[in-house]
C-alpha positions in Angstrom: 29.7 -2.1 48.8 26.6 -1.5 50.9 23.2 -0.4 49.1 22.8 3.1 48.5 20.9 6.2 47.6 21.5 10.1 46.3 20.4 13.0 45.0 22.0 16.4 44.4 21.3 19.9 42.4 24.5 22.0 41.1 26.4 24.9 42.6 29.6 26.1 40.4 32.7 27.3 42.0 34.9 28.6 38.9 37.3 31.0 39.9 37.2 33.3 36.7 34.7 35.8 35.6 32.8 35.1 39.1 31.3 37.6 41.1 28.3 37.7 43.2 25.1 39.7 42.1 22.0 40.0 45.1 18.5 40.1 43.9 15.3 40.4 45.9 15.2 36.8 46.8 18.7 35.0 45.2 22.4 35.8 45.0 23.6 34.5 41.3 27.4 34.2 40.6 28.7 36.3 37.2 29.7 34.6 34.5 30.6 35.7 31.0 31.9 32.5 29.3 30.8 31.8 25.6 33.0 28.5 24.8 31.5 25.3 25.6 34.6 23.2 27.2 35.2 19.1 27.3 33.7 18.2 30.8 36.8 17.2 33.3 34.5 14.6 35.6 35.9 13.3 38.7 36.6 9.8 39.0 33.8 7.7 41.1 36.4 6.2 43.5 33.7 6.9 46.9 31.9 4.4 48.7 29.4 7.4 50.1 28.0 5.2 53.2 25.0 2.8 53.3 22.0 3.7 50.5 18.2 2.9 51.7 15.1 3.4 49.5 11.8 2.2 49.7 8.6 2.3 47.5 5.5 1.3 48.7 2.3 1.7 46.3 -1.1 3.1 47.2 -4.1 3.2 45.4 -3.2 5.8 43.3 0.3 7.1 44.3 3.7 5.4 44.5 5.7 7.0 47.6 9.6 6.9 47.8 11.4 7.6 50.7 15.2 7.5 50.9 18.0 8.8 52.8 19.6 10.6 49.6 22.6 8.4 49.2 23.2 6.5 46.5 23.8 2.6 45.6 27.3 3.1 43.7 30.6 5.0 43.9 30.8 8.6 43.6 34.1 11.1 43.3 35.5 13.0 46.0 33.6 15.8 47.6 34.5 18.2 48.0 36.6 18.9 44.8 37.8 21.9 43.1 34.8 22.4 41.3 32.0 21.9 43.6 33.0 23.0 47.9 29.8 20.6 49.3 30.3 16.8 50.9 27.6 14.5 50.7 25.2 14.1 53.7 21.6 12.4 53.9 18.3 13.7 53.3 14.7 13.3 53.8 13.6 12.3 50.6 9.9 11.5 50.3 8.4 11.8 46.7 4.4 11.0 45.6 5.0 9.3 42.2 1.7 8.7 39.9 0.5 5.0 39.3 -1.0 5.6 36.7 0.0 8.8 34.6 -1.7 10.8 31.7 -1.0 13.0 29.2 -2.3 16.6 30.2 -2.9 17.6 26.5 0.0 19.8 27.3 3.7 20.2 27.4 4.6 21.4 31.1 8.3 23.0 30.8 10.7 22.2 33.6 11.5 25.0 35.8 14.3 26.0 38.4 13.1 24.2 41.8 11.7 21.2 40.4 13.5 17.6 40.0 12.7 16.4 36.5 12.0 12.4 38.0 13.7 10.3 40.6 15.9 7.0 40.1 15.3 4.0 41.9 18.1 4.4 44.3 16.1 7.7 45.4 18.8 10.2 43.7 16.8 12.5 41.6 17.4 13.8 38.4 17.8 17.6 38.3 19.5 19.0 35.0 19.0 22.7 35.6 21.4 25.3 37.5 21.3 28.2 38.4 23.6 29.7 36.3 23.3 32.3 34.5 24.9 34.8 31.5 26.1 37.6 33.8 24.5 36.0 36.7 20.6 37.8 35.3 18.1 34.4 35.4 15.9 37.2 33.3 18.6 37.5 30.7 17.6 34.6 28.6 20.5 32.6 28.6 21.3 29.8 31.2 24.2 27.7 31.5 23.9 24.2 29.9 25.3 22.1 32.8 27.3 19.3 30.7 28.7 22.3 28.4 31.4 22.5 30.4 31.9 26.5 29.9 31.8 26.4 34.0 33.6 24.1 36.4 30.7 22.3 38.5 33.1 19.6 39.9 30.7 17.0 38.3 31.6 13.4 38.9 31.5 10.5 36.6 27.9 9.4 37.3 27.4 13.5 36.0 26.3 13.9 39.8 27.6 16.9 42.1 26.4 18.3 45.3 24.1 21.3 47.0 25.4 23.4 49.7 22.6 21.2 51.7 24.9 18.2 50.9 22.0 16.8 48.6 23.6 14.7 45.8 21.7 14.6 42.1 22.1 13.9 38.7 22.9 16.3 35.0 23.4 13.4 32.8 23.2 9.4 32.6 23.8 8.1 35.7 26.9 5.7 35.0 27.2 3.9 38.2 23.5 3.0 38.7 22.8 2.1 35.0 25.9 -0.3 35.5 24.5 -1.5 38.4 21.5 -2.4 36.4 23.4 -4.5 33.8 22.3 -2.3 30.8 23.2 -3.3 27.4 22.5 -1.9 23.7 21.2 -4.9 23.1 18.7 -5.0 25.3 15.9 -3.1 26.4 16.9 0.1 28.9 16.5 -1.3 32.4 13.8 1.1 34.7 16.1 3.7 35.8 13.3 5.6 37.8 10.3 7.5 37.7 9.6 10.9 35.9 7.5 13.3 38.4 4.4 13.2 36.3 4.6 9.1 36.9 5.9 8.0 33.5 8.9 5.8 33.9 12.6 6.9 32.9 15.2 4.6 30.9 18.6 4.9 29.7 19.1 5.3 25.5 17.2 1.8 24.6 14.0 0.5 24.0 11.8 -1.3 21.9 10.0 0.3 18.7 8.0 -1.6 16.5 9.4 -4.6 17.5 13.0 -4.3 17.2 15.5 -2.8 20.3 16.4 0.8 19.0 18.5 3.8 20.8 16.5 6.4 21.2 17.7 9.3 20.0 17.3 13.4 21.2 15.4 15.6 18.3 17.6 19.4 19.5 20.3 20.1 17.8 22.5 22.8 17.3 21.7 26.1 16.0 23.5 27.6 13.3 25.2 30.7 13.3 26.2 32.8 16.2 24.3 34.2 19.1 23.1 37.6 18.7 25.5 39.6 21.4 24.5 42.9 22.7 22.9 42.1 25.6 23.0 38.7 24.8 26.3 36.4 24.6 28.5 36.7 21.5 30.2 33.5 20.3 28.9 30.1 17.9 26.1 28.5 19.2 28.0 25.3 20.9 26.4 24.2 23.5 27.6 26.2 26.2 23.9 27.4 26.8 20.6 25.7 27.2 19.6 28.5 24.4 22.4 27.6 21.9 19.8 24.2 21.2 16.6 24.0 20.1 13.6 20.7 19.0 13.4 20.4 15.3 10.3 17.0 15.3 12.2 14.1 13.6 15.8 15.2 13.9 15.5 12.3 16.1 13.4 9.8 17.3 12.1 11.7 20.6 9.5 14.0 21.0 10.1 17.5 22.7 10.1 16.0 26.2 12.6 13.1 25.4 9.7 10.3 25.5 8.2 7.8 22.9 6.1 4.9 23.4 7.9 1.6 24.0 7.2 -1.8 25.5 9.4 -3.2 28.2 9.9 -5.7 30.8 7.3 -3.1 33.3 4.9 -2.4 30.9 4.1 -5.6 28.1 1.4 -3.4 26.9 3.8 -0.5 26.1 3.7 2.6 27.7 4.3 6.8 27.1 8.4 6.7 29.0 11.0 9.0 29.0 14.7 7.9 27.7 18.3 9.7 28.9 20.0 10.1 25.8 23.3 10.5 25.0 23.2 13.6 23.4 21.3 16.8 24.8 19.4 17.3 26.6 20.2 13.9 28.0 17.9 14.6 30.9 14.5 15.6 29.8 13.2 19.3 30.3 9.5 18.8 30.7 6.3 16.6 31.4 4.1 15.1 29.4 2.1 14.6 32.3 1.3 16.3 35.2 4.0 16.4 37.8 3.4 15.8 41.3 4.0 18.2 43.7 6.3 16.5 46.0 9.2 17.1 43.3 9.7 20.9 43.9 11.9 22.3 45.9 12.3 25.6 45.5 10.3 28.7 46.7 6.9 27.9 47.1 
């Protein structure tokens, strides 16, 4: 299969319980589910076309360009749960060379990509979904909770209406591609948009090659209704979680300091992990402009 490239952003189409609300600006879709459901992914069966990205590294900046399609086999879109096809993009992205911490915690918000992988497909856990379709209602739609049919396909990928492919989760194609093992250190998957590298579940702590493991968890109990959802806290929202330092062995932004293959000296990176919020959902660092999208 020829080299390739993605990125995409989510858009639900579930039948039930979906209406459309207008704001000023946005149109959300309804939705009153409260049960988090097993994810139904579609089978990566799709040779998308031919993938091309490029970095080239300036003084201080790394700049990607890519034509948004990615290096591995994707599922079928359009599918029942997600009406878009694939097409290419412009992707151009300013990366940091040489990231620092900004002495604090910058939270991810709706119309930024979290990082980029190396095929050029960002990573962009959020949706815009929301409880009732009100983004000011407090309660957004954990994208791999399943509670909403996003037609995601095995690489946890789906597309915008713009035909721009991206990544929820761990990218299964691509981290194949790059022959990762438990055993080993993670592979670079990409680049974080404050410049700190990304990799998949491994790396090395005090020595020894460790997974790296998410600090959320569950909350206990059930959510508070009223105007709020009713129902266990499951996972069906991004709310139903939240960081409790050293239930893992990640910080609040899914990083830790590790040494790899890149950085012999060790370095601040981020880590997918397994378990949620498998994508990080903010920035040690400063993130660089060129990763929003949204309004500006």
């Amino acid at each position: 299969m020829k080299k390739k490239i993605a990125i995409i952003w989510g858009t639900a189409f579930a039948v039930s319980a979906i209406a459309v609300i207008a704001t000023a600006q946005h149109r959300f879709r309804y939705h009153d589910e409260i049960e988090a459901r097993p994810l139904r992914l579609v089978p990566a069966t799709v040779d998308p076309g031919t993938s091309r990205s490029t970095i080239k590294e300036s003084k201080s900046k790394l700049r990607l360009s890519a034509n948004g399609i990615p290096d591995h086999l994707v599922g079928q879109f359009p599918n029942r749960g997600n009406p878009h096809q694939i097409s290419k993009q412009k992707v151009k992205l300013s990366i940091p060379t040489t990231p620092t911490s900004a002495g604090a915690v910058t939270r991810l918000h709706m119309g930024w990509n979290f990082g980029v992988s190396l095929n050029g497909v960002v990573f962009d856990p959020l949706a815009a979904e929301f409880w009732q379709g009100n983004p000011q209602s407090g309660w957004s739609y954990n994208t791999l909770g399943g509670a909403i049919a996003l037609g995601l396909d095995a690489n946890y990928a789906h597309v915008q209406p713009n035909g721009k492919y991206h990544y929820h989760g761990i990218p299964s194609g691509l981290v194949e591609l790059l022959d990762w093992s438990p055993t080993r250190h993670s592979p670079l998957i990409g680049y974080a948009a404050d410049g700190f590298p990304i990799y998949a579940m491994t790396g090395v702590v005090n020595g020894q090659v460790t997974e790296l493991t998410s600090s959320y968890r569950l909350k206990s109990g059930s959510r508070p209704g009223g105007n709020a959802p009713t129902g266990r806290y499951d996972g069906t929202f991004n709310e139903d979680y939240s960081y409790v330092q050293g239930h893992g062995t990640l910080d609040h932004c899914n990083g830790a300091f590790t040494v790899s293959t890149e950085y012999p000296d060790g370095t601040y990176a981020y880590f997918l992990t397994k378990d949620y919020p498998v994508v990080p959902r903010c920035f040690t660092g400063t993130p660089d402009p060129s990763f929003r999208f949204g309004r500006r």
